[in-house]
N, C-alpha and C positions, 0 to 999 in steps of 0.2 A: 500428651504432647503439650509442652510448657513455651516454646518458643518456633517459630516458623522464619523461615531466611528467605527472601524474595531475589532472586537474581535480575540484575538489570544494566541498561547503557546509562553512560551516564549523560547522553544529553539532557539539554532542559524538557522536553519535550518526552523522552522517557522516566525521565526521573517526576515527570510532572504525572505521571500514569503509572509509576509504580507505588509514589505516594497515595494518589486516587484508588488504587487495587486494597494497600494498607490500609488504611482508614476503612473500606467498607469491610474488612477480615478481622478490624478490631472491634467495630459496631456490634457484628455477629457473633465473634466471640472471643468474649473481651476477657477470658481467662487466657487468651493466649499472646504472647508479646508478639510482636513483628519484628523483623529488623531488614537492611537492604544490605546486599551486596554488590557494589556499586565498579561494574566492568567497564575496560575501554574495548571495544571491540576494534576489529581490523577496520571497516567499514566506517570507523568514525577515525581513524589514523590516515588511511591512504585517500586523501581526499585530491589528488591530482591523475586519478585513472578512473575512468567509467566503470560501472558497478559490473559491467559482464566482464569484464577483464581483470576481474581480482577475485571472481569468484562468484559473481552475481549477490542478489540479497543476501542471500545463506550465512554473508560474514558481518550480517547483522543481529543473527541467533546466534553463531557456530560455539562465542566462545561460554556464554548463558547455559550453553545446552553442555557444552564440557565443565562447567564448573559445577549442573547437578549428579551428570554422572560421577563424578567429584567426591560428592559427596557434601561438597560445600552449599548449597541449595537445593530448597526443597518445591520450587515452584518457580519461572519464570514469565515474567509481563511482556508480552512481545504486540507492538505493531504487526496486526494480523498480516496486513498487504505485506509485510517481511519476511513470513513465515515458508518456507519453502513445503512441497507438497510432501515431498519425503520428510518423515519424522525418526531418529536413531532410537535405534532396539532399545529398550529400558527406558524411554520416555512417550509420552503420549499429552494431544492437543485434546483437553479436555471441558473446555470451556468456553465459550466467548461474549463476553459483551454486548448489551444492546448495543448496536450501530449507531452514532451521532450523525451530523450532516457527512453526507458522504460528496458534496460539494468540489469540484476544484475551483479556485478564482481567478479573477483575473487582475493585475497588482502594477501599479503605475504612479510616477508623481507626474507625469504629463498629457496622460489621456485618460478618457472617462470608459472608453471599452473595447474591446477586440474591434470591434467594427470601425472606429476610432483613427485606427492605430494607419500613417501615411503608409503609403507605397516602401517595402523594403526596409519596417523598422523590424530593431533587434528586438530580440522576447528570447526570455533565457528557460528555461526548464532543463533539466537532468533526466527527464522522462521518455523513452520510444512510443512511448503509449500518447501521449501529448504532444511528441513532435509530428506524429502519422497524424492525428485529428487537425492540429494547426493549421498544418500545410496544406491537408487534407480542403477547409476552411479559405483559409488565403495564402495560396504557394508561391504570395510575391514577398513574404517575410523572414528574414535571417534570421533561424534558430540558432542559439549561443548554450552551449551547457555551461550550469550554473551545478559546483558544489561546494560544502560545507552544510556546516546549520545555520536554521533558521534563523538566527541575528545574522550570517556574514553572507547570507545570500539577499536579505534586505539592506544591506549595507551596501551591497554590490550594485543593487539596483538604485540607492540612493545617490550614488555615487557619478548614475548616470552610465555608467557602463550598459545597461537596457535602457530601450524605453519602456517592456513591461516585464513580467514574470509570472509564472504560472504554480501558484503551488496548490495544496490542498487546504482548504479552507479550516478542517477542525483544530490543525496543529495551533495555527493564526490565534483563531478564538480562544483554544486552552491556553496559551502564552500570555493573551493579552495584547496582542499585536497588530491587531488591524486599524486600531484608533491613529496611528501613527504614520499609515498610507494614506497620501491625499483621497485616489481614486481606487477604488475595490468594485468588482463586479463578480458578482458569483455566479457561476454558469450553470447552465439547467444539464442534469446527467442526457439531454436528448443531445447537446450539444458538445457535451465532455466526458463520454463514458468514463467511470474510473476502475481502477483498477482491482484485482481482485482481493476483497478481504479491506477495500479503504474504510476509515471511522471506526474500526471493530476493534475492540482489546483482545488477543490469544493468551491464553492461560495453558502452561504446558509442566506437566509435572513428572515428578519422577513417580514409575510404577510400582504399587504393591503394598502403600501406605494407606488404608481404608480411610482415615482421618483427613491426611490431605486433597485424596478423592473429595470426599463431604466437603470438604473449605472449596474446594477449586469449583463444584459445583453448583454452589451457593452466588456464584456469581456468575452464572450463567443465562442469558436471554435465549428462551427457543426460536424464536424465530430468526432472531440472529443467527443461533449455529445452522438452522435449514441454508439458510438464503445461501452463508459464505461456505458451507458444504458445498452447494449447489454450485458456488465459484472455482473453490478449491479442486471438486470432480473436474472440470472443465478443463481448465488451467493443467490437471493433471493428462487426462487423455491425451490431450493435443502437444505434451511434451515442451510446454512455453516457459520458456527462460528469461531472464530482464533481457536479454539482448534482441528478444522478438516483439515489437509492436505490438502488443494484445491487449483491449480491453474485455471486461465482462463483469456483469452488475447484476445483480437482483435481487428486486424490492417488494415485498410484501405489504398489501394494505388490501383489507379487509376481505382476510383471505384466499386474495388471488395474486399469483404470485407472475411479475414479469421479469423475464431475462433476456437481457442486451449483451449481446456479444458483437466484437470488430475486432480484426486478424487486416494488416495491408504492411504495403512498404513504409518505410520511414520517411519516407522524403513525400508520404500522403496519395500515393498514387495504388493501383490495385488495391482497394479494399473491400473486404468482403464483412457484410455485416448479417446479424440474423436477430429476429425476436420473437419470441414465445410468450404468451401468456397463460396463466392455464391455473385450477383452483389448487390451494398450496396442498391437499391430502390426495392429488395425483403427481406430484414432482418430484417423488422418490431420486428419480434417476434422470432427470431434467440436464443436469451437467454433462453426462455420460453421452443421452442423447442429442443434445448439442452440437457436443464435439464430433459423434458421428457424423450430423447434418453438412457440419464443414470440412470434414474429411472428405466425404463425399463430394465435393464439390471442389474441394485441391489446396483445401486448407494447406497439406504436409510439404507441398512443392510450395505453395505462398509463403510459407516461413520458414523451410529453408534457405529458399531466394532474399528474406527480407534480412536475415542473419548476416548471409553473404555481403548486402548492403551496408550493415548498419555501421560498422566502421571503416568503410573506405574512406582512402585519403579525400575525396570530391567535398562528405561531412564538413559541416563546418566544426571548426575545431572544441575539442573538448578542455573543459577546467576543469 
């Protein structure tokens, strides 16, 4: 194999992690050229409909993953939290990244933090998962969806259109971007579960190439793939879509492994939260049993109901 094609989005912020992917596959083996093939996806086109109404994340892989069955790439760099749990025949998620800060922050030119913020200011996120916890926190504040990328959703908040915003902090730091908000506060995962697969690179390749297996491997963190396995099971059991409120996290240190799960309405009310701690070489199926725990308990009616919610006209309106 003489040349390798990396399929990718072309925002800053993918393109900034497919270059990162490059460079460690040319370190390693430096007999092989890289190149990108550099996709506009649905997802970065239809930026004035909420992500569960065009498709959910999925149209953040869909068309990466149609350009290796293609035949035009041989490996694609995905935003794990992107990755849907379903993966198409002829491909396979075979790798993931050590996790960087899995952080969300908190992003302001007029106040110094959540706690901060007066009676009834606007705070923008694009997130169900972040508007359940906010509210959840303080339900006297107007959630605004916020989309685009990451320059025009800090544009938007410079703009004065919020008084805060919420995103995820690693994007921030790989861009170089935080020096440029007055006020930043990064929130503790106790108080900002994130989502499943946040800070993690996916490596998904096409099957049956023993070579690109070894490459894609080689960039592999294990206890990254346990942890976001352990999320991805979760995530998967309980049948959650971006249109359902769901967070679920778990972190590894020194070798005991905790998992935070929250499932509630979007507007923060009914939440059902669980955590487990337990040593990482009994977590096999930690995800699975999980999601049992919150089945059992009314998970599948809580997030039908929260579905039902999440786009009534009462929302505050979507960009």
């Amino acid at each position: 194999m003489k040349k390798l094609t990396i399929a990718t989005r072309v925002s800053d912020l993918a393109l900034w992690q497919a270059y990162h992917i490059k460079e460690r596959i040319e370190r390693s083996f430096p007999e092989i050229e890289v190149v990108l093939n550099k996709i506009v996806s649905n997802g970065d086109k239809i930026l004035d409909k909420p992500l569960a109404l065009i498709g959910g994340k999925g149209h953040f892989t869909k068309e990466l993953e149609d350009e290796m069955l293609a035949g035009n790439a041989d490996i694609a760099v995905h935003s794990l939290k992107d990755v849907p749990t379903y993966i198409p025949k002829g491909l396979e998620l075979v790798a993931v990244t050590e996790r960087q800060d899995q952080s969300d922050v908190f992003l302001s030119h007029k106040y110094a933090t959540l706690n901060d913020l007066p009676q009834g200011a606007v705070v923008g996120t694009t997130s169900l998962r972040r508007r359940m916890q906010l509210l959840q926190k303080r339900p006297d504040l107007k959630i605004k969806d916020l989309r685009g990328n990451v320059n025009t959703r800090l544009r938007k908040l410079s703009e004065g259109q919020y008084d805060a915003i919420i995103l995820a902090w690693i994007g921030l730091n790989r861009l170089d971007l935080l020096k440029d908000i007055p006020y930043t506060d990064k929130l503790s995962l106790d108080m900002m579960i994130p989502p499943m697969g946040q800070a993690a690179l996916g490596i998904e390749i096409v099957q049956g190439d023993a070579k690109i297996l070894e490459i894609a491997q080689s960039l592999k963190d294990e206890n990254t793939f346990i942890s976001t396995q352990i999320e991805r099971d979760f995530i998967s059991k309980i049948g959650a879509g971006c249109s359902a409120p769901v967070a679920c996290n778990a972190v590894i240190n020194d070798g005991v492994i905790t998992f935070r799960t929250m499932i509630g309405y979007p507007n923060g009310t009914n939440i059902m939260s669980e955590k487990i701690v337990r040593d990482v070489d009994e977590c096999k199926n930690l995800g699975s049993e999980m999601a049992k725990i919150m089945i059992d308990n009314g998970a599948m009616e809580l997030l039908k109901k929260a579905e039902e919610l999440a786009f009534k006209d009462e929302m505050p309106q979507r960009l």
